[in-house]
C-alpha positions, 0 to 999 in steps of 0.5 A: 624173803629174809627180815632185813630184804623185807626192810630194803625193799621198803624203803627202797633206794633213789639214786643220789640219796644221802646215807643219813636220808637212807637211814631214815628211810630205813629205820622208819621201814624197821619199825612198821615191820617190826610193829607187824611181828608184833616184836616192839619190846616194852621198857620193862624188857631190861627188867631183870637182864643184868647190865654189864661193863663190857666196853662198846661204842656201838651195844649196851651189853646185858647178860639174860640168865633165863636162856644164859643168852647175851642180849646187845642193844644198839646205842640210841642214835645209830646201828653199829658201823659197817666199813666202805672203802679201800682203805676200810673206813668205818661209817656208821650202819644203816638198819639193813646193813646192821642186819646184813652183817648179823646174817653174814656172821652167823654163816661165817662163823656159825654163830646163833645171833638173833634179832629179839625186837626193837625198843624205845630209848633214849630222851627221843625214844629212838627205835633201837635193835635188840639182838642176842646171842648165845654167852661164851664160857671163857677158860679163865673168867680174869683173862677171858679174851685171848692174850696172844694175837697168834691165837686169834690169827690161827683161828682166822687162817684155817678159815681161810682168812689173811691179813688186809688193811690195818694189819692187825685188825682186819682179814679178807678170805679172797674164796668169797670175797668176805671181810672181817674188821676190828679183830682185836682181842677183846672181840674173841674170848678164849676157850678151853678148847680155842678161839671164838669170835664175839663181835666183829663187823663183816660189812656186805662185800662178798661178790657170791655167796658166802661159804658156811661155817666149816665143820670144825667151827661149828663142832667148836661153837656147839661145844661152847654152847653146851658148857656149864654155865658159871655163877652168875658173879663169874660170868660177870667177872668175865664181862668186867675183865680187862686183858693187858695187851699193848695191842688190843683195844677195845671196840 
């Protein structure tokens, strides 16, 4: 059974539940079975992760030099978004759905995103998810996000993606029904050798499931997960850049 099923089947659902109720339900869920791992992280957990400016309504964002991993907790209060609707609303995640949406990624786009534990932040110490995931060597640590939308659509075809709702931010692949929301450029960083993906939200909307990563996406991400790593002061820089675009934004 996997992490985020042991936590649904916990909590459970009653018909008629509100989602702030739910959300509860669930987080109280996360902290018991984390509690059992043993994966509760101490406050001294961001002690040496070097906090960075990269902009994020949903993580505090940190670089981790040790396993050149960058760590995401969520904000005190919340677990990310998740979209409902025809029209795409965005709504904030509850616990489960935070973690439907780390797996469906990881299988979409062969990422290597890992839950770390829960700490305790905030004045009311709120039970927040620690995730890491594996830093993206950009070609230019200036310009580390793709100028040219081309490039992120190019890279979202051939996985056989369109365009849906809000043109420009959102794709659907029709094969299995996933759907990939706040595509802006400044959720990719851009390679030497293309695009790659680094926070989008895949809410749970396939009817079957989902199709892997195909062998081109994976070679590519196995590849960046292979280069060199910058000096510690370029691999903040490219978490600092900022790309001038008038149709990007930031999460």
């Amino acid at each position: 059974m996997k992490f985020w099923e042991v936590i649904e089947q916990r909590a459970g659902k009653t018909s008629g539940l509100s989602r702030p109720d739910q959300n509860e339900r669930e987080k109280q869920a996360l902290v018991q079975y984390t509690e059992e791992l043993g994966k509760i992280l101490p406050s001294s957990y961001l002690d040496g992760l070097f906090k960075t400016n990269e902009p994020s309504s949903e993580h505090d964002v940190f670089f981790r030099r040790s396993d050149n991993r960058v760590v995401k907790i969520t904000k005190p209060g919340f677990y990310g978004f998740t979209v409902i609707g025809q029209d795409g609303e965005r709504i904030r995640a509850t616990p489960v759905e935070y973690f439907q949406r780390t797996a469906l990624y990881n299988r979409v786009f062969d990422d290597d995103m890992k839950f770390e534990g829960v700490v305790f932040l905030g004045p009311q110490k709120f039970p927040c998810i620690a995730v890491s995931q594996p830093f993206v060597v950009a070609r230019s640590k200036t310009l580390p996000y793709p100028l040219l939308e081309e490039d992120i659509a190019e890279y979202m075809q051939r996985l056989g993606f369109t365009k849906i709702l809000r043109a420009d931010v959102a794709w659907k692949r029709e094969s299995d029904g996933v759907e990939c929301y706040d595509c802006h450029t400044k959720n990719f960083i851009m390679t030497q050798k293309g695009v790659v993906p680094i926070d989008l939200i895949l809410p749970n909307t396939s009817t079957g499931r989902s199709a892997p990563a195909p062998v081109w996406v994976r070679n590519l991400m196995e590849w960046s997960r292979a280069q060199p790593l910058p000096s510690l002061k370029d691999v903040l820089e490219q978490f600092r850049a900022d790309t001038v675009s008038p149709k990007t934004s930031g999460r």
